[in-house]
PyMOL Python script that loads the backbone (N, CA, C, O; Angstrom):
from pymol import cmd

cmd.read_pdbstr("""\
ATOM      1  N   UNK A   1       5.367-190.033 -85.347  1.00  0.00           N
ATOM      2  CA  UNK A   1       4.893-190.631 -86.572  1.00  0.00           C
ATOM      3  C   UNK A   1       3.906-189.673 -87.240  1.00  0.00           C
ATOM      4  O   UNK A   1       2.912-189.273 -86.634  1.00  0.00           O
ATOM      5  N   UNK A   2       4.176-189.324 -88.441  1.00  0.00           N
ATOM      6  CA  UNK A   2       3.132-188.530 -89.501  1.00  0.00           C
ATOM      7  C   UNK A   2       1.979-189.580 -89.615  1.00  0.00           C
ATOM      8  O   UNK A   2       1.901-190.787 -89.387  1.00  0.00           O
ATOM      9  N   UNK A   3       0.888-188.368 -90.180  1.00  0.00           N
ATOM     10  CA  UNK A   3      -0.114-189.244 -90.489  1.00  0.00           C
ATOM     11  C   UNK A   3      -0.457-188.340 -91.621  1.00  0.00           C
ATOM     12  O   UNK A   3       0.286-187.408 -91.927  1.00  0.00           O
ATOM     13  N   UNK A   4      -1.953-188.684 -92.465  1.00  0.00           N
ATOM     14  CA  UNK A   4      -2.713-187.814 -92.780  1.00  0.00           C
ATOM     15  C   UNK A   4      -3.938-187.109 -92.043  1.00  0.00           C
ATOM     16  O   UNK A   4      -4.763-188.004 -91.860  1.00  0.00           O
ATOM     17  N   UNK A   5      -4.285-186.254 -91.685  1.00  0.00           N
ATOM     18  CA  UNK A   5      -5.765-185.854 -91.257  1.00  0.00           C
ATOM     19  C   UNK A   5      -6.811-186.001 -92.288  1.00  0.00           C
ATOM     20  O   UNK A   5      -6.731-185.636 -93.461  1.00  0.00           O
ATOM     21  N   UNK A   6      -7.840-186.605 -91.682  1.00  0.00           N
ATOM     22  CA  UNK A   6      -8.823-186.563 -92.688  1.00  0.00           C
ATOM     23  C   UNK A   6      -9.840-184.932 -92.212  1.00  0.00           C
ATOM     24  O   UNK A   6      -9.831-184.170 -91.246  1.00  0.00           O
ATOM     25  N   UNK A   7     -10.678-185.027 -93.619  1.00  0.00           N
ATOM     26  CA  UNK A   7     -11.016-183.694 -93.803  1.00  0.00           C
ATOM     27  C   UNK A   7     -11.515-183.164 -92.293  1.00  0.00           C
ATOM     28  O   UNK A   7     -11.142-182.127 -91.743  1.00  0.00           O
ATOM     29  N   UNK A   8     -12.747-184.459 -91.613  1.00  0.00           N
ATOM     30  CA  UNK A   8     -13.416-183.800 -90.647  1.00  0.00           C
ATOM     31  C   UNK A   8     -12.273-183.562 -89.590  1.00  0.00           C
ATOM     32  O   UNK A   8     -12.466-182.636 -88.802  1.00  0.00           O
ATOM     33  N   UNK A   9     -11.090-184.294 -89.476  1.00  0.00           N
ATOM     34  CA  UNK A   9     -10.109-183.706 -88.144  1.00  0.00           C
ATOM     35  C   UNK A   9      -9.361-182.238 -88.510  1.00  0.00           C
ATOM     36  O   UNK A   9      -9.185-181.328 -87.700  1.00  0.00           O
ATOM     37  N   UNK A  10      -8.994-182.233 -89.822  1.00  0.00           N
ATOM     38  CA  UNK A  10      -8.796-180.832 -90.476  1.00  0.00           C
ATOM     39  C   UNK A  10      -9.666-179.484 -90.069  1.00  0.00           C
ATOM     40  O   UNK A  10      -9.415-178.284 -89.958  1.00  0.00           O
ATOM     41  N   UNK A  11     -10.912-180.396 -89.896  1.00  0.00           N
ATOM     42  CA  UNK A  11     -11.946-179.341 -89.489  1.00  0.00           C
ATOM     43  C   UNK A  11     -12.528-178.993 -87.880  1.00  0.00           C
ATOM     44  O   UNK A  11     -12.947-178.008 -87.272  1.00  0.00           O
ATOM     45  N   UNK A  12     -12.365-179.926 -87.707  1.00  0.00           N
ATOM     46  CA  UNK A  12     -12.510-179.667 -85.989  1.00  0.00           C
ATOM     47  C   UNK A  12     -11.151-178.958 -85.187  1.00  0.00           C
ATOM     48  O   UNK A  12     -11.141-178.301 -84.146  1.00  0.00           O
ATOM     49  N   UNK A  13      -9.857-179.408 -86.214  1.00  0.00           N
ATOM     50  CA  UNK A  13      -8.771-178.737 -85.300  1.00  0.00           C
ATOM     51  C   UNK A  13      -8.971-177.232 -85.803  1.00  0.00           C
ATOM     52  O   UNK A  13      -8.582-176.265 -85.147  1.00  0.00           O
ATOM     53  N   UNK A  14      -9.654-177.132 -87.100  1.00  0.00           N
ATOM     54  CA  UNK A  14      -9.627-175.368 -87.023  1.00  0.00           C
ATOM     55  C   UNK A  14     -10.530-174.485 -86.448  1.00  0.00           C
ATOM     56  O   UNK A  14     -10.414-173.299 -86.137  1.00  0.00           O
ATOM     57  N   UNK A  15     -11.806-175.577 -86.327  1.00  0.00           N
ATOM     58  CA  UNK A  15     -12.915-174.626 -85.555  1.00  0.00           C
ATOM     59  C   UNK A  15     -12.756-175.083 -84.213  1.00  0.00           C
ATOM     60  O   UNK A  15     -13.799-175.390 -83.636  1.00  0.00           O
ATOM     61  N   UNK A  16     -11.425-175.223 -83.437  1.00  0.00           N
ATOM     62  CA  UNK A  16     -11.224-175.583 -81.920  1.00  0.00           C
ATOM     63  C   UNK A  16      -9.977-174.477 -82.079  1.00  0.00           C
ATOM     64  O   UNK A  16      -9.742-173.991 -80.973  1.00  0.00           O
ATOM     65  N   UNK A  17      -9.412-174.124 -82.758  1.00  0.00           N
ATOM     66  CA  UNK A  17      -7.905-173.392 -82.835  1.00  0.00           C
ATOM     67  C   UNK A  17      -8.929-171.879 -83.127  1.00  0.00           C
ATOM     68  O   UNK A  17      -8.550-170.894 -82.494  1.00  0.00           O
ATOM     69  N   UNK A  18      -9.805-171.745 -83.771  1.00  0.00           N
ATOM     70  CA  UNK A  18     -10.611-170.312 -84.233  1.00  0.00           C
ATOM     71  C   UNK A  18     -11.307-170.387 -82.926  1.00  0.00           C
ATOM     72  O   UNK A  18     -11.389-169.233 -82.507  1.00  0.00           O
ATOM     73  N   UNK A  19     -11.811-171.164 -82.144  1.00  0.00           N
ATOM     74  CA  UNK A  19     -12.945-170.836 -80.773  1.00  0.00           C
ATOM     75  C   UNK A  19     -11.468-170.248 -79.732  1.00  0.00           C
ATOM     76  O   UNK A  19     -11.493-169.461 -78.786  1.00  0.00           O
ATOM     77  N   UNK A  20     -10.143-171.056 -80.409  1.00  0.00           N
ATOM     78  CA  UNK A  20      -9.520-170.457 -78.470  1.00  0.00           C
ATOM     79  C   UNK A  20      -9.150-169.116 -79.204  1.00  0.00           C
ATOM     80  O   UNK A  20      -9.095-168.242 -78.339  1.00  0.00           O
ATOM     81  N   UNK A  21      -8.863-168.575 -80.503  1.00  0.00           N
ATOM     82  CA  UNK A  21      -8.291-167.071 -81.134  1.00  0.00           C
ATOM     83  C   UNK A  21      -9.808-166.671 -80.435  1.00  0.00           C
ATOM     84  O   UNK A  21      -9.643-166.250 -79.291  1.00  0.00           O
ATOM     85  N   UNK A  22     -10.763-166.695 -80.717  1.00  0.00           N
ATOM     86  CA  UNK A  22     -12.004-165.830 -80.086  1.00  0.00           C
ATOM     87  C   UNK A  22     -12.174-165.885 -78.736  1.00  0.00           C
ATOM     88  O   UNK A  22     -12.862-164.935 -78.363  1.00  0.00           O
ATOM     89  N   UNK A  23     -11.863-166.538 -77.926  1.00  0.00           N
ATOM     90  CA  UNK A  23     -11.840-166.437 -76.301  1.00  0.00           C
ATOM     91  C   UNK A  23     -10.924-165.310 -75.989  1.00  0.00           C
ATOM     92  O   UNK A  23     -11.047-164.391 -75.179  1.00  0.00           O
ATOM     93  N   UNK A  24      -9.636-165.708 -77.126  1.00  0.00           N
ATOM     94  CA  UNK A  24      -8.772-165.007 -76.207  1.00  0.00           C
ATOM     95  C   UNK A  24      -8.906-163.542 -76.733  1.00  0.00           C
ATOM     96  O   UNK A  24      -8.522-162.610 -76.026  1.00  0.00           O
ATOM     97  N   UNK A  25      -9.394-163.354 -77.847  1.00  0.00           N
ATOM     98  CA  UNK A  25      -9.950-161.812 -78.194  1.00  0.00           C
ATOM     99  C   UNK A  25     -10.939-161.575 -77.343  1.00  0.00           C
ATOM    100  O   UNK A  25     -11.078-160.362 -77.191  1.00  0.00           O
ATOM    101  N   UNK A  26     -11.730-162.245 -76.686  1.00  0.00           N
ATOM    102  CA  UNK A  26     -12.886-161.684 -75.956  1.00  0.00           C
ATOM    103  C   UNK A  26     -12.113-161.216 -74.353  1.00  0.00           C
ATOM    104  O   UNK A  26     -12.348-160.232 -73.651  1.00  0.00           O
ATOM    105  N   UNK A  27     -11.217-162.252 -74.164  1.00  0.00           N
ATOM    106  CA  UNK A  27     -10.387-162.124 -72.597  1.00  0.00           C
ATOM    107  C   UNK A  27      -9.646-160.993 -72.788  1.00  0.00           C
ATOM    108  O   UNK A  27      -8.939-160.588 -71.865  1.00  0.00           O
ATOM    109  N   UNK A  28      -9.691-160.368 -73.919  1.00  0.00           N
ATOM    110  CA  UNK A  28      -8.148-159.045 -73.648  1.00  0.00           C
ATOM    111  C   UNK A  28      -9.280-158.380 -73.475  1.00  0.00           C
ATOM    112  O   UNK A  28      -9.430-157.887 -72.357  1.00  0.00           O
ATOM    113  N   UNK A  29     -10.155-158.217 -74.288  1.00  0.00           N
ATOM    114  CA  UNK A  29     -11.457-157.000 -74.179  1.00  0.00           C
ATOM    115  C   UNK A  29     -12.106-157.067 -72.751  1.00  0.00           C
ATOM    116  O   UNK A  29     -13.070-156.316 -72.605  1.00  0.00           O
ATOM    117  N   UNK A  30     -11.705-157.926 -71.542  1.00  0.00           N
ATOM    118  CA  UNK A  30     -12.387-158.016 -70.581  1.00  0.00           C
ATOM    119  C   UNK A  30     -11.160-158.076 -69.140  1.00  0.00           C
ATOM    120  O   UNK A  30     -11.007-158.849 -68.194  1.00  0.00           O
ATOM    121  N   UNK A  31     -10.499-156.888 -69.587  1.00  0.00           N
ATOM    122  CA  UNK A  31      -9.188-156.787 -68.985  1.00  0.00           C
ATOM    123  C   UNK A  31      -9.470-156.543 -67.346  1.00  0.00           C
ATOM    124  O   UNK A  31      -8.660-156.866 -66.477  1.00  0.00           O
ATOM    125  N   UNK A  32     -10.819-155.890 -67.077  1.00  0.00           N
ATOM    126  CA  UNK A  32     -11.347-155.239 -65.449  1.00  0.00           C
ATOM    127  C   UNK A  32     -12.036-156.099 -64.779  1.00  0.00           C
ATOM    128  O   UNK A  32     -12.151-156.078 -63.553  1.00  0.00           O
ATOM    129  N   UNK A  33     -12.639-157.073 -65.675  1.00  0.00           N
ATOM    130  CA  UNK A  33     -13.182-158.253 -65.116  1.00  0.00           C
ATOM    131  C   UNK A  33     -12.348-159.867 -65.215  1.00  0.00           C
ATOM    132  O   UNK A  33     -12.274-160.664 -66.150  1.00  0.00           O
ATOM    133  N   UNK A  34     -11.948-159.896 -64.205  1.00  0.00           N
ATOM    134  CA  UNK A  34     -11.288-160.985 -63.331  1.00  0.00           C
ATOM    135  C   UNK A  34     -12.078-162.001 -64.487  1.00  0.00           C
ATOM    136  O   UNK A  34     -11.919-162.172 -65.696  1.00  0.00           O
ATOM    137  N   UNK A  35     -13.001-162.573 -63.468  1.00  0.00           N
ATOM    138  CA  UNK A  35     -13.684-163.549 -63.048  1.00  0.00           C
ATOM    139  C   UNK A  35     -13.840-163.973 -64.801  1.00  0.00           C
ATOM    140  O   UNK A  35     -13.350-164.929 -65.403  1.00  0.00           O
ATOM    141  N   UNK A  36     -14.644-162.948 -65.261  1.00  0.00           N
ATOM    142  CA  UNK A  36     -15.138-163.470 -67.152  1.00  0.00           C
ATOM    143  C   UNK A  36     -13.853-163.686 -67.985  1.00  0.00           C
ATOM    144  O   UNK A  36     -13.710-164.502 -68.896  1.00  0.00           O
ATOM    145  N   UNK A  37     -12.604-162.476 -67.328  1.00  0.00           N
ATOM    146  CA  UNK A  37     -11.786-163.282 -68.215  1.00  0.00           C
ATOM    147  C   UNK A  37     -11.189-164.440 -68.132  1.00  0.00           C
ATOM    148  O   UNK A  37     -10.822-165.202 -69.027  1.00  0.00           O
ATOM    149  N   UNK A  38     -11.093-164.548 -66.614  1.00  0.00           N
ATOM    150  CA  UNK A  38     -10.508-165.866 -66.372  1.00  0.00           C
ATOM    151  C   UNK A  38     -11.536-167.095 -67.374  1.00  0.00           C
ATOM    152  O   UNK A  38     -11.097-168.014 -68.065  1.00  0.00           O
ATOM    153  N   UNK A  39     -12.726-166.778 -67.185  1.00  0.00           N
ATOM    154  CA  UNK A  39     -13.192-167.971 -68.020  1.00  0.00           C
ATOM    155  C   UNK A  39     -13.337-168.401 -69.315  1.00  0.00           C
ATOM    156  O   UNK A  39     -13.466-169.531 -69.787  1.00  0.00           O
ATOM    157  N   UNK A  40     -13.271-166.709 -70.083  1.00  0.00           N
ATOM    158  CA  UNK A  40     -12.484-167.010 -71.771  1.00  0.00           C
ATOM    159  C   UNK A  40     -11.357-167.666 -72.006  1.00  0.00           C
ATOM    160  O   UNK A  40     -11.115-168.513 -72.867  1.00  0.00           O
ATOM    161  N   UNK A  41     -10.342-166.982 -70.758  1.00  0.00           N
ATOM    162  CA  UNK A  41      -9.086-167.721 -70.984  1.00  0.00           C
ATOM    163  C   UNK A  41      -9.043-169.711 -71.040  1.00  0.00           C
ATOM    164  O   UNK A  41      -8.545-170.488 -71.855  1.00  0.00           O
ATOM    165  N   UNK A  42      -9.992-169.973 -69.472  1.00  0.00           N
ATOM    166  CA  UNK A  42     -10.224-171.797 -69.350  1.00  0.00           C
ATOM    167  C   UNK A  42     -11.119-171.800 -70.866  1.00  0.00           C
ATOM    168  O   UNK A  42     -11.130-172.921 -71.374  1.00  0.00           O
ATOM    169  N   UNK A  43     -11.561-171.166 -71.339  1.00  0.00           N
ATOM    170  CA  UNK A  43     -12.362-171.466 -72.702  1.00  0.00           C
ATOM    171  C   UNK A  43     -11.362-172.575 -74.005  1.00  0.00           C
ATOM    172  O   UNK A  43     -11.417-173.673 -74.560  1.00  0.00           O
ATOM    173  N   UNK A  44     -10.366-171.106 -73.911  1.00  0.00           N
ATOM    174  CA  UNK A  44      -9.211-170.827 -74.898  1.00  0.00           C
ATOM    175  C   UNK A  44      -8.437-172.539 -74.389  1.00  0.00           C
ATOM    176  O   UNK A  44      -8.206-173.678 -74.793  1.00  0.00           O
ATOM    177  N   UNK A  45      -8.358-171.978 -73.686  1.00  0.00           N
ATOM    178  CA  UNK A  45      -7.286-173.627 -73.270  1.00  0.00           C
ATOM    179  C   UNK A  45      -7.541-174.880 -73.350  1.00  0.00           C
ATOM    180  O   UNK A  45      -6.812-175.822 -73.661  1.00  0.00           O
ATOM    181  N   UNK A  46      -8.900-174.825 -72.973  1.00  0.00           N
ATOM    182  CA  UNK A  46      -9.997-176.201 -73.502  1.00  0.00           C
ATOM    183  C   UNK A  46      -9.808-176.141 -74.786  1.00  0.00           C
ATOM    184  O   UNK A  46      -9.051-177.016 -75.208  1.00  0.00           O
ATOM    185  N   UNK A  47     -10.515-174.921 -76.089  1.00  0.00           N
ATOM    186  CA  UNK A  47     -10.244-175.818 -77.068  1.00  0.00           C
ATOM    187  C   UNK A  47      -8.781-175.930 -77.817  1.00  0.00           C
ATOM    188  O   UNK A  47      -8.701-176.234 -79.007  1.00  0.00           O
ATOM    189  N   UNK A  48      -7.503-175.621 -76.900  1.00  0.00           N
ATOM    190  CA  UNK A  48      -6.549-176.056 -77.824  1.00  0.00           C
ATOM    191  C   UNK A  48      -6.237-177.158 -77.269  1.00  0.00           C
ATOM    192  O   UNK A  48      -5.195-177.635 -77.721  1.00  0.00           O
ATOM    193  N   UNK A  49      -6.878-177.928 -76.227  1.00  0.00           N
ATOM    194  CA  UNK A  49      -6.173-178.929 -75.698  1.00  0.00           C
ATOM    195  C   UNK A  49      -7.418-180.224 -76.480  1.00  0.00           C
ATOM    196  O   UNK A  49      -6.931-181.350 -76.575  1.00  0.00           O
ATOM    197  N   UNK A  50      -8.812-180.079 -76.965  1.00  0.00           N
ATOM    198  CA  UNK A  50      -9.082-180.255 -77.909  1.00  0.00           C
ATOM    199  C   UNK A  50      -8.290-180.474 -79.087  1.00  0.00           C
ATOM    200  O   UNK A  50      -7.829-181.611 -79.188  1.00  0.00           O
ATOM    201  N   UNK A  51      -8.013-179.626 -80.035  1.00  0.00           N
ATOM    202  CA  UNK A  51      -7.161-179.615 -81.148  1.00  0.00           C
ATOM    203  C   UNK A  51      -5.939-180.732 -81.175  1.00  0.00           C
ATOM    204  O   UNK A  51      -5.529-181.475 -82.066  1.00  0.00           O
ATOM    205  N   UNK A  52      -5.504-180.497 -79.674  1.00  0.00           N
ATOM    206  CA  UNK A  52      -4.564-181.115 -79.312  1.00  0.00           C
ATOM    207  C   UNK A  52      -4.857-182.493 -79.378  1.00  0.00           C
ATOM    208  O   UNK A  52      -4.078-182.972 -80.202  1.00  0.00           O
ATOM    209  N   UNK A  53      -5.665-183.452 -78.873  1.00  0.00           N
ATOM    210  CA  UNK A  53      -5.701-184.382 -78.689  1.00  0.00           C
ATOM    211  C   UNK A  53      -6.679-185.269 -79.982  1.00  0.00           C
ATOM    212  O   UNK A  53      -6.726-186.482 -80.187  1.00  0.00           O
ATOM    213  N   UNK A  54      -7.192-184.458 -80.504  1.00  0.00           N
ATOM    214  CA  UNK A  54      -7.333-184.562 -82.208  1.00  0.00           C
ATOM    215  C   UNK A  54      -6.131-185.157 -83.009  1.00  0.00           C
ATOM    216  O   UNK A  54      -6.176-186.153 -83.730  1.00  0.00           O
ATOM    217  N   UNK A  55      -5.142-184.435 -82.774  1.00  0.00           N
ATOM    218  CA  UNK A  55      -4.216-184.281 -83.155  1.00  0.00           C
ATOM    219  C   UNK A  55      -3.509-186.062 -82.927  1.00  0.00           C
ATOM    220  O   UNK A  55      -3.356-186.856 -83.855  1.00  0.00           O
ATOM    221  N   UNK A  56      -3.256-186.269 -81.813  1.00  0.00           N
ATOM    222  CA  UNK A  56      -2.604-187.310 -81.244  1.00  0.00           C
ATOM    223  C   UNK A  56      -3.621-188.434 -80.970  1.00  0.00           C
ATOM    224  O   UNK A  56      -3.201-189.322 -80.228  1.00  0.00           O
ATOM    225  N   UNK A  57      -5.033-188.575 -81.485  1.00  0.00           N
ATOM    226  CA  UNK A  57      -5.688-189.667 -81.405  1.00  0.00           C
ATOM    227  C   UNK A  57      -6.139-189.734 -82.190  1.00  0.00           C
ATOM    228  O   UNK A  57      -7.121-188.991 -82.175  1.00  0.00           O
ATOM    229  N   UNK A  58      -6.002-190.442 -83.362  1.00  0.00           N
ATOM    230  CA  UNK A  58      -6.926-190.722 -84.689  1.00  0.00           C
ATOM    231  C   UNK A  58      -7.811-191.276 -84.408  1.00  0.00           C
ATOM    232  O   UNK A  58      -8.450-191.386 -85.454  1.00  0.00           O
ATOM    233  N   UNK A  59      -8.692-192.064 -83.110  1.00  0.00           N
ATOM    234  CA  UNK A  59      -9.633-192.356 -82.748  1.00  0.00           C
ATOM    235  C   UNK A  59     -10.803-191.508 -81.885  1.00  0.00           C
ATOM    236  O   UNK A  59     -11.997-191.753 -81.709  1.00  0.00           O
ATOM    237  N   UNK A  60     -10.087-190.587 -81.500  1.00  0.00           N
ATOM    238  CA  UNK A  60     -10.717-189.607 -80.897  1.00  0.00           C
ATOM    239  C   UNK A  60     -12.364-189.147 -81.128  1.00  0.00           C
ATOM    240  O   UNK A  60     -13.317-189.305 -80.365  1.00  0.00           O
ATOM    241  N   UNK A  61     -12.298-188.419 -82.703  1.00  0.00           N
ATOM    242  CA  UNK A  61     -13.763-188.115 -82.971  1.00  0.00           C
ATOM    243  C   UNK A  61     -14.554-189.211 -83.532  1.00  0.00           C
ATOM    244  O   UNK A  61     -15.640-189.029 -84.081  1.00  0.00           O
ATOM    245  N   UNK A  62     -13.989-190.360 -83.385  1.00  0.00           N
ATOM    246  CA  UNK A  62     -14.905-191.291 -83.682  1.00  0.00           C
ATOM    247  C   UNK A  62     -15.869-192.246 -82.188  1.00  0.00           C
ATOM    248  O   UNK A  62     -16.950-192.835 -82.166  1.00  0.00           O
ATOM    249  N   UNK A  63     -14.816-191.988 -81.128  1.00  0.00           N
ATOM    250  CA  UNK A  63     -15.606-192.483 -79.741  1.00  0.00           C
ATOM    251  C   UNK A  63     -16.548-191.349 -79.233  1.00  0.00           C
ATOM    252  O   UNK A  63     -17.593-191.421 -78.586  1.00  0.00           O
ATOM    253  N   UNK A  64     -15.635-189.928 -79.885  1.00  0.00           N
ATOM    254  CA  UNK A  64     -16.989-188.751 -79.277  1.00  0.00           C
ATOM    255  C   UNK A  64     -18.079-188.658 -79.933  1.00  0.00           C
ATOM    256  O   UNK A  64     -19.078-188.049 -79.549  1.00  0.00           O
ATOM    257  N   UNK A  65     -17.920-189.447 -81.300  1.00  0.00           N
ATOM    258  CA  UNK A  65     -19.196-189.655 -81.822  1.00  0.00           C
ATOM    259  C   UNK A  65     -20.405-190.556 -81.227  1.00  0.00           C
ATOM    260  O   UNK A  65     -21.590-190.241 -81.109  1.00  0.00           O
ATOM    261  N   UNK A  66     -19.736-191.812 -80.875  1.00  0.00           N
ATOM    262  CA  UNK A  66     -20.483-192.367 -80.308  1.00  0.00           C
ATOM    263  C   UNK A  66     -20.791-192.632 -78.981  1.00  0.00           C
ATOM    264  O   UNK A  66     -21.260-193.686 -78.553  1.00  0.00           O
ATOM    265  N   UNK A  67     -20.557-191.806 -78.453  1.00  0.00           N
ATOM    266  CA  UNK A  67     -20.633-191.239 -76.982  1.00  0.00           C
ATOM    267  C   UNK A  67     -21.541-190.371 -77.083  1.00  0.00           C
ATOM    268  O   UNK A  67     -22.376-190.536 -76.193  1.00  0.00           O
ATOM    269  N   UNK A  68     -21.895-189.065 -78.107  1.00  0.00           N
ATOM    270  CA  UNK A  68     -22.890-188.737 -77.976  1.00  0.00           C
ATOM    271  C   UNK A  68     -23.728-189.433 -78.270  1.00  0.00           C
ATOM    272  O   UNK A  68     -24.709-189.355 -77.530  1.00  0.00           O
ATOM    273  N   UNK A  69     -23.834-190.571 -79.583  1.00  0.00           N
ATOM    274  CA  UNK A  69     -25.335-191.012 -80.094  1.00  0.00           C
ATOM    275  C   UNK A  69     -25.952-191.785 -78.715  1.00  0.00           C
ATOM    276  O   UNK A  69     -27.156-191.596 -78.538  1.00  0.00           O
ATOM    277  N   UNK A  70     -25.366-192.503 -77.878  1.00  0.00           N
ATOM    278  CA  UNK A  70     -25.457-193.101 -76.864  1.00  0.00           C
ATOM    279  C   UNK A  70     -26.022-192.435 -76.262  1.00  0.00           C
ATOM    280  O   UNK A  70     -27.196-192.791 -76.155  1.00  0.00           O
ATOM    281  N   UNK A  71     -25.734-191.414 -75.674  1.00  0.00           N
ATOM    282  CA  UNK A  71     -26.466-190.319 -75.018  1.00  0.00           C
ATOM    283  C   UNK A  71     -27.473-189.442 -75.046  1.00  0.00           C
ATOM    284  O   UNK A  71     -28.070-188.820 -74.168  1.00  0.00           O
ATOM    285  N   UNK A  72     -27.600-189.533 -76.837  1.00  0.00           N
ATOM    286  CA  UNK A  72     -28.562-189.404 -77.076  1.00  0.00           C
ATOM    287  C   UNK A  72     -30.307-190.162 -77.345  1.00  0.00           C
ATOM    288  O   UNK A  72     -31.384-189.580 -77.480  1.00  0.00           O
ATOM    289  N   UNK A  73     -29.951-191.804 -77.345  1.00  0.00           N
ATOM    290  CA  UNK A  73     -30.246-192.899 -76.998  1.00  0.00           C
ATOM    291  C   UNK A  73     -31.021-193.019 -75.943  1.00  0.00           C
ATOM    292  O   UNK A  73     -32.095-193.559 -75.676  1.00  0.00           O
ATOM    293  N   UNK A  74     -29.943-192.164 -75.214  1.00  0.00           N
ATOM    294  CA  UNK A  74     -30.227-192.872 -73.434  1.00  0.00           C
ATOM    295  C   UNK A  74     -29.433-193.843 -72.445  1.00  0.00           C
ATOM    296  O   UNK A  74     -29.482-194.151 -71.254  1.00  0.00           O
ATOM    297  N   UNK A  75     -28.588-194.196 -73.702  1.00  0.00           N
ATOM    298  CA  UNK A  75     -27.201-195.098 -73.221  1.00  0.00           C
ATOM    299  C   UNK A  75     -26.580-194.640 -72.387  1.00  0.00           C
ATOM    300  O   UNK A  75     -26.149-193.488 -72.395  1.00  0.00           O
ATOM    301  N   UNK A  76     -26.337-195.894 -71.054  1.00  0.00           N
ATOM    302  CA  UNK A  76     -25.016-194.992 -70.213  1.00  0.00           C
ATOM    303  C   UNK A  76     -23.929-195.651 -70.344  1.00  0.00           C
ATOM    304  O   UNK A  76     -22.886-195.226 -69.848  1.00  0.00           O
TER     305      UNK A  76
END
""", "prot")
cmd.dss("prot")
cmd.show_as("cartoon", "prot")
cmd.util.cbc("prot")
cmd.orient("prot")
């Protein structure tokens, strides 16, 4: 099923799709080190699986919203 995105999911899927293009530019540049690239790469994958689920939950950034204020609260 299509939807529309509203602006802020428009915007989080591009600054989650631009953070995994910069991991994974940082992981080629870190071709001798194992360990750091491996963790640009789990970077990269986190945020497309982000994007991803943006994508497929129109409720999504609205519970992570209030999951942080909660937390920020003090709410558990």
């Amino acid at each position: 099923m299509r939807r529309t995105l509203t602006f802020t999911e428009e915007d989080e899927i591009r600054t989650a799709l631009g953070n995994a293009h910069d991991a994974i530019a940082r992981a080629w540049h870190m071709r001798s080190n194992h360990a750091d690239r491996d963790v640009q790469l789990a970077a990269a994958i986190g945020a497309v699986s982000r994007a991803s689920v943006i994508l497929q939950d129109p409720t999504y950034l609205g519970r992570e919203a209030v999951a942080r204020i909660n937390r920020q609260n003090g709410v558990k």
